[in-house]
PyMOL commands that place a pseudoatom at each C-alpha (Angstrom):
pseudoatom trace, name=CA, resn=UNK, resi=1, chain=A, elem=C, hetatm=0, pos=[-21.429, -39.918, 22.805]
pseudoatom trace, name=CA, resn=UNK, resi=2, chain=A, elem=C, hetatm=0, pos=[-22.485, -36.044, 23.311]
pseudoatom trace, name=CA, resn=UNK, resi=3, chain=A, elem=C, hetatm=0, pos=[-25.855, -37.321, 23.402]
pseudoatom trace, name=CA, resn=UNK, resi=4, chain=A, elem=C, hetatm=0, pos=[-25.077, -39.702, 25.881]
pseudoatom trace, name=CA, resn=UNK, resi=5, chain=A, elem=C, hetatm=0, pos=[-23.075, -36.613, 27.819]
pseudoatom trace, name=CA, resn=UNK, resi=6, chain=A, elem=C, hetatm=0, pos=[-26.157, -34.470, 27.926]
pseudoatom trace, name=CA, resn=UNK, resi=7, chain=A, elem=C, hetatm=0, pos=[-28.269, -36.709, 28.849]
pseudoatom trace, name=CA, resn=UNK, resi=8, chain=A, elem=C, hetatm=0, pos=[-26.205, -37.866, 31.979]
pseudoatom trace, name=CA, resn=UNK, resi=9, chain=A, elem=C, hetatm=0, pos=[-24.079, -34.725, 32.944]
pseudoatom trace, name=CA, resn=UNK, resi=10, chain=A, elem=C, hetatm=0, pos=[-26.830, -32.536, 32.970]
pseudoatom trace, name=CA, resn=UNK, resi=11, chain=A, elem=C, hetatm=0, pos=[-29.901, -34.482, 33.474]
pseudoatom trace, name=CA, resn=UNK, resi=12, chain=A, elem=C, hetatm=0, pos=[-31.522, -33.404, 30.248]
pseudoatom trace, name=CA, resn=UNK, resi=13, chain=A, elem=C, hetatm=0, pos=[-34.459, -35.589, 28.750]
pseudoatom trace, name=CA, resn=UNK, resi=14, chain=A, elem=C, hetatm=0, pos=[-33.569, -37.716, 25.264]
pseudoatom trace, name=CA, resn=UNK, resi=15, chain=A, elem=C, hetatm=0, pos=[-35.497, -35.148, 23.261]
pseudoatom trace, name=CA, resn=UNK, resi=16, chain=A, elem=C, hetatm=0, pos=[-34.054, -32.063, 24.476]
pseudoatom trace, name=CA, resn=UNK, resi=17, chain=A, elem=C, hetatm=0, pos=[-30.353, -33.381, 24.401]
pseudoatom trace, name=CA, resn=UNK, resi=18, chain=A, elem=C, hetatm=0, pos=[-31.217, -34.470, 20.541]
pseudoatom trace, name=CA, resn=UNK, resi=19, chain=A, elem=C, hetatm=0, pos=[-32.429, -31.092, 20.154]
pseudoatom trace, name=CA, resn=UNK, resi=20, chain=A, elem=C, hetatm=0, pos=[-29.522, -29.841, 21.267]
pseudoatom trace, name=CA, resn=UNK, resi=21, chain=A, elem=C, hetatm=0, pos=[-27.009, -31.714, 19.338]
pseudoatom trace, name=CA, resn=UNK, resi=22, chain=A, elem=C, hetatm=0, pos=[-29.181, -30.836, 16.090]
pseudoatom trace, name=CA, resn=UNK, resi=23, chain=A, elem=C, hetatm=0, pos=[-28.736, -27.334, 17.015]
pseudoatom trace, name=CA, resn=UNK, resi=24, chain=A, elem=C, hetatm=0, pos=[-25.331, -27.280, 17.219]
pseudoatom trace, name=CA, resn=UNK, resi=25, chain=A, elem=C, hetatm=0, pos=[-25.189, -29.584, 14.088]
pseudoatom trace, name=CA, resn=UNK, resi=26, chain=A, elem=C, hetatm=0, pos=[-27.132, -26.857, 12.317]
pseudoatom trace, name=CA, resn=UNK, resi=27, chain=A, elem=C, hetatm=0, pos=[-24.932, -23.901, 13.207]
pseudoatom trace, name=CA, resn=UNK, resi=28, chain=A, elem=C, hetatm=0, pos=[-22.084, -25.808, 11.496]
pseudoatom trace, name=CA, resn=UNK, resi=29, chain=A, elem=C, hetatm=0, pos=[-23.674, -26.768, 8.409]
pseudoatom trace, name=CA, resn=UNK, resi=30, chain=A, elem=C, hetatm=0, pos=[-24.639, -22.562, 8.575]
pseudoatom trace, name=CA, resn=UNK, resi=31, chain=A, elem=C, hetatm=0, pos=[-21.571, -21.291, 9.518]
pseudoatom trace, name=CA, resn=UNK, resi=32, chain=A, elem=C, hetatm=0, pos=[-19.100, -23.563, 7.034]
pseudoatom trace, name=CA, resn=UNK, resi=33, chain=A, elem=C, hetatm=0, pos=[-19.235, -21.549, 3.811]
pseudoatom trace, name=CA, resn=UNK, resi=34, chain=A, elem=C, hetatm=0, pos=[-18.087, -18.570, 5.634]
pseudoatom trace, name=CA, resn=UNK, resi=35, chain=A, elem=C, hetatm=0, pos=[-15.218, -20.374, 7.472]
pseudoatom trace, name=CA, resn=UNK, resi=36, chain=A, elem=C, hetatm=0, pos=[-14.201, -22.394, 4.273]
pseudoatom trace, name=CA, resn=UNK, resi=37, chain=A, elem=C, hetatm=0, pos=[-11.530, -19.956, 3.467]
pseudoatom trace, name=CA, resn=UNK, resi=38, chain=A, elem=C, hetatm=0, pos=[-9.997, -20.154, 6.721]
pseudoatom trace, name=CA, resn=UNK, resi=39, chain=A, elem=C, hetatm=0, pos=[-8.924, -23.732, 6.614]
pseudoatom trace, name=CA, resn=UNK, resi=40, chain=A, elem=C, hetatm=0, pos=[-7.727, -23.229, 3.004]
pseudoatom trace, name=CA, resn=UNK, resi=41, chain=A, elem=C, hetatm=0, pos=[-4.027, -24.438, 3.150]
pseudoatom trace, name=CA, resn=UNK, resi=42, chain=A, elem=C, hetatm=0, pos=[-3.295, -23.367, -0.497]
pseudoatom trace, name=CA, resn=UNK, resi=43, chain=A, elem=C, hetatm=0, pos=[-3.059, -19.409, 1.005]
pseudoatom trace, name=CA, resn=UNK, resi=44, chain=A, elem=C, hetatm=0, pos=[0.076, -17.744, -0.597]
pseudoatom trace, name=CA, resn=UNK, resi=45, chain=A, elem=C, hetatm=0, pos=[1.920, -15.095, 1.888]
pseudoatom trace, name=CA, resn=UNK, resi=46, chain=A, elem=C, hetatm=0, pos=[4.760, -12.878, 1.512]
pseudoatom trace, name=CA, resn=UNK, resi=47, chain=A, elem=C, hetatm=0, pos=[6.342, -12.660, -1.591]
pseudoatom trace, name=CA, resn=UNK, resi=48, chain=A, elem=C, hetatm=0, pos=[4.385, -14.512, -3.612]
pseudoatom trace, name=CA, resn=UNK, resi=49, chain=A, elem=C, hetatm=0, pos=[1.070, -12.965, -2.819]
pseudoatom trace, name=CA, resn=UNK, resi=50, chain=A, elem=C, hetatm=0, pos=[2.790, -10.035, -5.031]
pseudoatom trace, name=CA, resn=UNK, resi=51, chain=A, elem=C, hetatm=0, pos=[3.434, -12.168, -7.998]
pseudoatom trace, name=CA, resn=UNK, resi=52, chain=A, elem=C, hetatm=0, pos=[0.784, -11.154, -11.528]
pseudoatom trace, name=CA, resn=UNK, resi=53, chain=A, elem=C, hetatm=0, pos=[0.091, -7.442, -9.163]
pseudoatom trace, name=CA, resn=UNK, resi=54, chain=A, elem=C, hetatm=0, pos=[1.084, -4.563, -10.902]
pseudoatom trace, name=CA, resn=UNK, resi=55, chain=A, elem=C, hetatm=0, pos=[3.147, -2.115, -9.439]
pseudoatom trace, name=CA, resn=UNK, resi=56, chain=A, elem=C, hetatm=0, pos=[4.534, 1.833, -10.096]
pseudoatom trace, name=CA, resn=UNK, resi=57, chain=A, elem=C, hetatm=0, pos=[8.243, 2.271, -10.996]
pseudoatom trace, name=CA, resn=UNK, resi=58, chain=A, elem=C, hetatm=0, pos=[9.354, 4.710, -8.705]
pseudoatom trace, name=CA, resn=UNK, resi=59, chain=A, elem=C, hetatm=0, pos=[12.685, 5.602, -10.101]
pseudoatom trace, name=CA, resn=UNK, resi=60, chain=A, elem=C, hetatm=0, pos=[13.823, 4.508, -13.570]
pseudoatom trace, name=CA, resn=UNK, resi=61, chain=A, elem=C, hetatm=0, pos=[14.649, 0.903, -14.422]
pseudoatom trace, name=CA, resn=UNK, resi=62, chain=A, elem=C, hetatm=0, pos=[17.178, 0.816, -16.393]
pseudoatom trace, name=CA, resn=UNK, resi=63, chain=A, elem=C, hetatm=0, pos=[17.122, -3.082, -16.074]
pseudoatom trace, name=CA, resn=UNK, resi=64, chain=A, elem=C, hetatm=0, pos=[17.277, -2.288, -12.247]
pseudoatom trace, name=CA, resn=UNK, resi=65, chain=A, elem=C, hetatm=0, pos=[15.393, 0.380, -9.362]
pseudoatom trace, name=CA, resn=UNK, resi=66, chain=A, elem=C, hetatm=0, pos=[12.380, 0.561, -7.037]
pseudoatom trace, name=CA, resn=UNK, resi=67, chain=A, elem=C, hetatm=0, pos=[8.978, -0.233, -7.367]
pseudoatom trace, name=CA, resn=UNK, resi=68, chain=A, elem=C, hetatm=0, pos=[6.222, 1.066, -5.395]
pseudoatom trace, name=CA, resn=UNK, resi=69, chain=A, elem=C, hetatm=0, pos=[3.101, -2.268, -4.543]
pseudoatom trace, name=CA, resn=UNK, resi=70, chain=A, elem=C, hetatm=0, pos=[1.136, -1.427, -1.788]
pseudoatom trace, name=CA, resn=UNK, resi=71, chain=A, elem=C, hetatm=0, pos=[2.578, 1.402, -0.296]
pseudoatom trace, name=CA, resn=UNK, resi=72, chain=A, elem=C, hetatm=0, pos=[5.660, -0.980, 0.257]
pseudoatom trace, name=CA, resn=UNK, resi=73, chain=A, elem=C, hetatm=0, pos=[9.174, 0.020, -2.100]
pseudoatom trace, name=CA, resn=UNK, resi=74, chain=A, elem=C, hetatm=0, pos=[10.497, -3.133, -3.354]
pseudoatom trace, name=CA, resn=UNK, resi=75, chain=A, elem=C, hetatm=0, pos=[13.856, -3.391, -5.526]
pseudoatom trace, name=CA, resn=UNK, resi=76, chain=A, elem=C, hetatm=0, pos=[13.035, -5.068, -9.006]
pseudoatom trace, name=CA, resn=UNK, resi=77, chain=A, elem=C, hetatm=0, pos=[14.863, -5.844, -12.397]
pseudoatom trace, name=CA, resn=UNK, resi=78, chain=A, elem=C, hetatm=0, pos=[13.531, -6.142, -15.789]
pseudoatom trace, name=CA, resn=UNK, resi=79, chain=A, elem=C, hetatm=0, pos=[12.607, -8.998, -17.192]
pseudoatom trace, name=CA, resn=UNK, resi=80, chain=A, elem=C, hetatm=0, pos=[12.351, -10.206, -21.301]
pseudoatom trace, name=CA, resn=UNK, resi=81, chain=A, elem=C, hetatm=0, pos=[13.057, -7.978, -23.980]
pseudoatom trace, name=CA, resn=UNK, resi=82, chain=A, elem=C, hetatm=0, pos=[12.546, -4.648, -21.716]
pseudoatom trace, name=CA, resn=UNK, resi=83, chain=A, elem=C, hetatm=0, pos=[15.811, -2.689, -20.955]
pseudoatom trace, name=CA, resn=UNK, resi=84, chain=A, elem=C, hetatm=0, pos=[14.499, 0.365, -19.278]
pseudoatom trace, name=CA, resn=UNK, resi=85, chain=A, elem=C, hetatm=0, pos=[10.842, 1.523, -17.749]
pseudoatom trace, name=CA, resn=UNK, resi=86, chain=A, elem=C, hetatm=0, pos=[10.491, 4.977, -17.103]
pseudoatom trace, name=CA, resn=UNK, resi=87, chain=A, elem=C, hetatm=0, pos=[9.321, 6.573, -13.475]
pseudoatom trace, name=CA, resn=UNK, resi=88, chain=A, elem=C, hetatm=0, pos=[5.817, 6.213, -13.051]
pseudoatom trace, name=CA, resn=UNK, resi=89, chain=A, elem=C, hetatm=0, pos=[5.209, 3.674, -15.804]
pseudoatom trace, name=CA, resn=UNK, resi=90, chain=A, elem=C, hetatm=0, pos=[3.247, 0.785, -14.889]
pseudoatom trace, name=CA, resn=UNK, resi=91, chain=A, elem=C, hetatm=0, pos=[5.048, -3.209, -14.603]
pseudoatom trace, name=CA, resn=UNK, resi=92, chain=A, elem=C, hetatm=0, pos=[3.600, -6.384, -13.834]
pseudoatom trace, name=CA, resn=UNK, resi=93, chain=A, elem=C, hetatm=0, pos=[5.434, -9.037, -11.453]
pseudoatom trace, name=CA, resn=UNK, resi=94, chain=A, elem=C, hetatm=0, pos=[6.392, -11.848, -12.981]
pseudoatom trace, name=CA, resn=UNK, resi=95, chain=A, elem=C, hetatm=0, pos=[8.285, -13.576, -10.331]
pseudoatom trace, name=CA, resn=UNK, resi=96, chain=A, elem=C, hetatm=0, pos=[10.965, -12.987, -7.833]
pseudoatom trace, name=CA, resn=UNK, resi=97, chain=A, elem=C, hetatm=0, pos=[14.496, -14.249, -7.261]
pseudoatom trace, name=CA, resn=UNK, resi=98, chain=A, elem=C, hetatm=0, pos=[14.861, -14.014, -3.496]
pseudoatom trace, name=CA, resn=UNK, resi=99, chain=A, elem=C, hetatm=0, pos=[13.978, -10.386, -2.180]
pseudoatom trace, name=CA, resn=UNK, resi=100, chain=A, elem=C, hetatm=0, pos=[14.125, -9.162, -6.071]
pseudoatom trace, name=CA, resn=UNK, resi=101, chain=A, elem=C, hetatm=0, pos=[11.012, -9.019, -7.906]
pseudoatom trace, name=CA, resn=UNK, resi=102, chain=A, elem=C, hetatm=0, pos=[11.097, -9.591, -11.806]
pseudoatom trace, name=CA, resn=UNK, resi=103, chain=A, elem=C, hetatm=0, pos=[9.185, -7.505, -13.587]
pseudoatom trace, name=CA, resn=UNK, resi=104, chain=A, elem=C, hetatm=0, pos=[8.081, -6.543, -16.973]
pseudoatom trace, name=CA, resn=UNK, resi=105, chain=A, elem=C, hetatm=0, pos=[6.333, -3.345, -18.830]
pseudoatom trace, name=CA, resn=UNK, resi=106, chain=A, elem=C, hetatm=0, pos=[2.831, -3.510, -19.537]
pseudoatom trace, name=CA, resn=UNK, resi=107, chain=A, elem=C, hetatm=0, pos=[1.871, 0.220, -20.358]
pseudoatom trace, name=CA, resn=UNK, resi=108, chain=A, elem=C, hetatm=0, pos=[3.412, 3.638, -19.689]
pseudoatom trace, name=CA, resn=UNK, resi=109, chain=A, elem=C, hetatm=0, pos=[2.532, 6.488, -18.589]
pseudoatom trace, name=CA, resn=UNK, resi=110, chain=A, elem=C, hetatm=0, pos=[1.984, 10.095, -20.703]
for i in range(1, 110): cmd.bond("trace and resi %d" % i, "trace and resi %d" % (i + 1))
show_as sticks, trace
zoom trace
């Protein structure tokens, strides 16, 4: 139907309006595997992108304080067998309940 479009819209010969709609079939075969991610529905956002990052304590949890992931404070609680984390130990996220990430130890700091 483009074909057809070319070839009476713009008074274009068979052979250059097939070249044409190669062309442009060509640039999308090219250009897919760099767009792929961009139609990905699967994407997490928000508050879930932070779940399995790691993250500072800021102040101590003792099960409860701030966390410092990507430059952004975020109030967590302890999680398992844990009761405290020192300031400037590092945690893993392990998942949230509503704007409160759950967290637990994974080393500390000297």
């Amino acid at each position: 139907m483009v074909l057809l479009g070319f070839y009476w819209w713009f008074e274009l010969s068979a052979w250059v309006a097939s070249t044409i709609m190669v062309l442009l079939l060509v640039k999308d075969v090219v250009l897919f595997p760099f767009l792929r991610d961009s139609y990905d529905v699967h994407v997490k956002t928000g508050i879930d992108q932070l779940i399995g990052q790691t993250a500072t304590v800021q102040r101590s949890l003792t099960p409860e304080g701030f966390v410092l992931i990507k430059g952004e404070l975020w109030y967590a609680r302890l999680c398992g067998s844990a009761r405290v984390a020192s300031a400037g130990s590092i945690v893993q996220i392990q998942s949230n309940e509503g704007f409160t990430l759950l967290v637990s130890t994974i080393k500390t700091t000297l």
